[in-house]
Short mmCIF file of the C-alpha atoms (twelve columns), coordinates in Angstrom:
data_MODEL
# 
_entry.id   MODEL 
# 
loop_
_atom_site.group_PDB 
_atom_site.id 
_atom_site.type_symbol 
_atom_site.label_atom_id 
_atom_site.label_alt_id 
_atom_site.label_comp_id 
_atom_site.label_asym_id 
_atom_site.label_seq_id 
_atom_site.Cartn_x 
_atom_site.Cartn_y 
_atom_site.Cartn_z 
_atom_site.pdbx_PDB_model_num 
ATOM 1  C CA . UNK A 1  -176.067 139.808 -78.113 1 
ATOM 2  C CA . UNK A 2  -176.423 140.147 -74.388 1 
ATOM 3  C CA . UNK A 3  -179.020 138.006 -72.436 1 
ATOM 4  C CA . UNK A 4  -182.240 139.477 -70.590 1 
ATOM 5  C CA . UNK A 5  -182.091 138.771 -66.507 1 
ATOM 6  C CA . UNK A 6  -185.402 137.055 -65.345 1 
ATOM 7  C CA . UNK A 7  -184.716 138.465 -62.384 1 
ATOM 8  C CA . UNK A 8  -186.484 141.010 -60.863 1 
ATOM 9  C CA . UNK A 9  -183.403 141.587 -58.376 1 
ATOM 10 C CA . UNK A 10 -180.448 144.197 -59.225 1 
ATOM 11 C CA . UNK A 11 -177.196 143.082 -57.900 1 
ATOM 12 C CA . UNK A 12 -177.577 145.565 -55.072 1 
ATOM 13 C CA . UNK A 13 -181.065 144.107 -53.994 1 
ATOM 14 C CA . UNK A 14 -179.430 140.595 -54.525 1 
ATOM 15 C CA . UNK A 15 -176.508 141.566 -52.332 1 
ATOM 16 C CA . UNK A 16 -178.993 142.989 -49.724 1 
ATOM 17 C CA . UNK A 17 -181.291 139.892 -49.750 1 
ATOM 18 C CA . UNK A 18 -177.770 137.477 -49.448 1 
ATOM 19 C CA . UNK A 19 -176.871 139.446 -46.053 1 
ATOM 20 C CA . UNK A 20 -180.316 139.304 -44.796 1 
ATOM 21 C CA . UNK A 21 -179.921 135.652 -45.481 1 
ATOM 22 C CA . UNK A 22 -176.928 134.979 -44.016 1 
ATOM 23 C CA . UNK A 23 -177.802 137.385 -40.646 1 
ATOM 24 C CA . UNK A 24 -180.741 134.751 -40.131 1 
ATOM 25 C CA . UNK A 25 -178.227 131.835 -40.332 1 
ATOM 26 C CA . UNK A 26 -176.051 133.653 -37.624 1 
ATOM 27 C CA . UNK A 27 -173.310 135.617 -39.526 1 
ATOM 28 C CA . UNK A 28 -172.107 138.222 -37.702 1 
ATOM 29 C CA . UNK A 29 -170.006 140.174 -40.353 1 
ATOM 30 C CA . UNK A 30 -173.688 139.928 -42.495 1 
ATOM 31 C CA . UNK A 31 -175.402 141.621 -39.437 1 
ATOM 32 C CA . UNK A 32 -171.996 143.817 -39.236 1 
ATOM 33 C CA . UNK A 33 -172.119 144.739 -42.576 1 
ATOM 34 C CA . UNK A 34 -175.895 145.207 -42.614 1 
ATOM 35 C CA . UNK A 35 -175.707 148.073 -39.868 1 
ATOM 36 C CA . UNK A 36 -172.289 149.345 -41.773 1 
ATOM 37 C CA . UNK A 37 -175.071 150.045 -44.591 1 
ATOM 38 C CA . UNK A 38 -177.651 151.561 -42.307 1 
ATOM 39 C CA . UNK A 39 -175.053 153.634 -39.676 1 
ATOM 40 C CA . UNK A 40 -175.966 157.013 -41.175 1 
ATOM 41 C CA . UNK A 41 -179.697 156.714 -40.998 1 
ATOM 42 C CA . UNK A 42 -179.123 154.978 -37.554 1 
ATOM 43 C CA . UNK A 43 -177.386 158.009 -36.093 1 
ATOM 44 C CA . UNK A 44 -179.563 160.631 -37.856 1 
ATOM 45 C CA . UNK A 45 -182.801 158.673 -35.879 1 
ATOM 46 C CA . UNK A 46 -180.784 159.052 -32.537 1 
ATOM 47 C CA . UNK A 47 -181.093 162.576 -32.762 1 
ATOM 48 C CA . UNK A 48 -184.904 162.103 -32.391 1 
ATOM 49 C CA . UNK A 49 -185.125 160.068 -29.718 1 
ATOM 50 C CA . UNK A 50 -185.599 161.350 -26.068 1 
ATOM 51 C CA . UNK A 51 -182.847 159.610 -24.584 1 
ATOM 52 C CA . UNK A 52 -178.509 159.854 -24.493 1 
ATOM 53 C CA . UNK A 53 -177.476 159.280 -27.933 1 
ATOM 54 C CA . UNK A 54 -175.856 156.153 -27.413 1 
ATOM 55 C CA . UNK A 55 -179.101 154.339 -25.543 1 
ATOM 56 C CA . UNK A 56 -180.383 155.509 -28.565 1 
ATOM 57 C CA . UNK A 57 -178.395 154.258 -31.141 1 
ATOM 58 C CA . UNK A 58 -178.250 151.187 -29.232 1 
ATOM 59 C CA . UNK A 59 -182.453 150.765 -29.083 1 
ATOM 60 C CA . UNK A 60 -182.484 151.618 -32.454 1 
ATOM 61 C CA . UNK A 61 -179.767 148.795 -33.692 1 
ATOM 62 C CA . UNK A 62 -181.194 146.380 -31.113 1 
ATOM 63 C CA . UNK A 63 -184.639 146.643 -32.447 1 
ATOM 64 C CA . UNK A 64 -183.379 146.645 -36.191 1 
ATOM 65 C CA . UNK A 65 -181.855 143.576 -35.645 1 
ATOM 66 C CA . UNK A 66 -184.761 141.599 -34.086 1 
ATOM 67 C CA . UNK A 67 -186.909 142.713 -37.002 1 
ATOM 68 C CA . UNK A 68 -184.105 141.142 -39.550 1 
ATOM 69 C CA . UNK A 69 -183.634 137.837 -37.707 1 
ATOM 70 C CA . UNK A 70 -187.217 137.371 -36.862 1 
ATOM 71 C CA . UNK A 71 -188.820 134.151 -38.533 1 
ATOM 72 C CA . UNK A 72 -190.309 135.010 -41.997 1 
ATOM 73 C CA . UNK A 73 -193.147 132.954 -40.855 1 
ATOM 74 C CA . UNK A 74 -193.676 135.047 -37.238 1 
ATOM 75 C CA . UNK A 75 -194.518 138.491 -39.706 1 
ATOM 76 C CA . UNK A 76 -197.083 136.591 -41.576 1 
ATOM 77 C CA . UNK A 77 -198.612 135.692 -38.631 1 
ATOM 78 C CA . UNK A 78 -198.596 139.521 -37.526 1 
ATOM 79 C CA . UNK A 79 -200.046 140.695 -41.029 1 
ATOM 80 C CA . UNK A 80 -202.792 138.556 -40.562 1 
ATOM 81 C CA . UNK A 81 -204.758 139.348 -37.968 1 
# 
């Protein structure tokens, strides 16, 4: 008979939350692997931004990683005002 997960969490979503976790603590192949899982959507927003592709790219990837290793706490603090 096979047991019924309590969690709401697929292994996917669990693998996603782990690298999120680890980026915060400062693990680069988490944050490496992170934009690995993103690259395609990354470039495909590039092409919609007025500037060279790679500024682009690199606003994009900058600004996707600040919103990943900002404080859990800092967002509340935005959603409540």
């Amino acid at each position: 008979m096979q047991e019924k997960s309590n969690s709401k969490y697929t292994a996917e979503d669990r693998y996603f939350l782990d690298l999120i976790e680890n980026a915060k603590l400062g693990d680069k192949q988490s944050m490496n692997e992170i934009l690995k899982l993103f690259e395609k959507d990354i470039l495909v927003l590039a092409k919609y931004i007025k500037m060279p592709k790679d500024d682009a790219i690199q606003a994009i990837i900058t600004e996707f990683l600040s919103l990943i290793l900002k404080n859990d706490n800092e967002g509340e603090k935005n959603t409540n005002k």
